[in-house]
C-alpha positions as CSV (number, residue, x, y, z in Angstrom):
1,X,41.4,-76.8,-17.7
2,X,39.0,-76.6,-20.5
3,X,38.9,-73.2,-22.9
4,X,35.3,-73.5,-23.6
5,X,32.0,-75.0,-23.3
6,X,29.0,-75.2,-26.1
7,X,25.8,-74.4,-24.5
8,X,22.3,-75.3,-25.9
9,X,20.1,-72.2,-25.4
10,X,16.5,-72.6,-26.3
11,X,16.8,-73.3,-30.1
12,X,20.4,-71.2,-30.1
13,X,23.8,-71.8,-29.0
14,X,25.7,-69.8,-25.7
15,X,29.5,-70.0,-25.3
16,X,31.0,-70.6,-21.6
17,X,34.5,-69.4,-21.9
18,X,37.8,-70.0,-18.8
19,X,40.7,-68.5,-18.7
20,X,42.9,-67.6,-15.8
21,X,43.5,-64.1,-16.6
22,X,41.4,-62.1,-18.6
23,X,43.6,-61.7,-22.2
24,X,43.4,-65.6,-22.0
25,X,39.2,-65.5,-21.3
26,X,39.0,-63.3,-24.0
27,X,41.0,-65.9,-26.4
28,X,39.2,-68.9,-25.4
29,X,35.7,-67.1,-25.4
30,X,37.0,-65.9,-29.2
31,X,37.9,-69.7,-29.4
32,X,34.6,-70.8,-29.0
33,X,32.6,-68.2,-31.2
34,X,35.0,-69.2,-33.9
35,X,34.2,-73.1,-33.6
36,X,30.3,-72.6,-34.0
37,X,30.9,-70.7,-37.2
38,X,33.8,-73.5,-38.8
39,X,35.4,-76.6,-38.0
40,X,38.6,-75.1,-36.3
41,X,40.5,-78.1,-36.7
42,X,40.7,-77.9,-40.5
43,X,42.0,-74.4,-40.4
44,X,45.4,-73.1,-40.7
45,X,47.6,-70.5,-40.0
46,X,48.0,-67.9,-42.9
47,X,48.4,-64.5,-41.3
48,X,47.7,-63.2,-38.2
49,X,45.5,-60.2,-36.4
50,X,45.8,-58.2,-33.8
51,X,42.5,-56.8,-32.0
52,X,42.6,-53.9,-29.4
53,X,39.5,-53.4,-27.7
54,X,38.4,-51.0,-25.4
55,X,35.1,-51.0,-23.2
56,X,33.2,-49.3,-20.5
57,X,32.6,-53.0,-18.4
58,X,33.9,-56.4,-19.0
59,X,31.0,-57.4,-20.5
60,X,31.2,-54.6,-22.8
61,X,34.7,-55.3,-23.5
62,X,34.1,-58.6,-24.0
63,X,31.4,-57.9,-27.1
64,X,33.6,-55.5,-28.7
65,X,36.4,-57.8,-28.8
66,X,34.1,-60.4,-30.3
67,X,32.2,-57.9,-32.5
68,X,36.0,-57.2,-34.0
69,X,36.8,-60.9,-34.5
70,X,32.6,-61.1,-36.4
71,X,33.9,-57.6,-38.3
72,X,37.0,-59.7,-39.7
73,X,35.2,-62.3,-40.6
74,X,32.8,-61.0,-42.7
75,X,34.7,-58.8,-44.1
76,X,38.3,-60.2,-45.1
77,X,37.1,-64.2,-44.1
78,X,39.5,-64.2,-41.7
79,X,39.5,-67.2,-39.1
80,X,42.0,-69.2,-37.1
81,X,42.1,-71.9,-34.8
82,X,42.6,-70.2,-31.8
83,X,42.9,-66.7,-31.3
84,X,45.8,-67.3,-29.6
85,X,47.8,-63.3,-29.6
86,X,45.2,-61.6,-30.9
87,X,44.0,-60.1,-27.2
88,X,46.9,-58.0,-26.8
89,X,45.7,-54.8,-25.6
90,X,42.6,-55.0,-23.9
91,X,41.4,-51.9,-21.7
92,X,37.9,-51.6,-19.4
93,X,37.4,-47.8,-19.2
């Protein structure tokens, strides 16, 4: 099964994300948004995150978890290859 998809939407650029359970959605949605911003396969491991997120929907969930992986990345520059553990404790309210 394939984590992600790349979509072309009018002049931007849309993320289709799988996943059989939801922590692993989350990762492979996180996945994607990561590989529009860098080339994921030149980045290594230096330390690790871990994001809780809590929402309201799944769809709100979903942007909050990927509004804290944006936050880290602006902030301290931190990327990874795959977000693989950082979707640990995710809640929909």
């Amino acid at each position: 099964m394939k984590h992600f998809e790349i979509l072309d939407i009018s002049g931007d650029a849309g993320i289709r994300a799988f996943g059989s359970d939801l922590p692993e959605l989350f990762v492979n949605a996180g996945a994607g948004m990561y590989s529009l911003i860098t080339d994921t396969g030149k980045v290594r491991e230096k330390r690790r995150l871990e994001i809780s997120a809590e929402g309201s929907s799944l769809e709100g969930l979903l942007v909050r978890f990927l509004n804290e992986l944006i936050f880290h990345f602006d902030t301290y520059g931190f990327i990874t290859d795959t977000p693989c553990g950082l979707c640990r404790r995710i809640r929909c309210m």
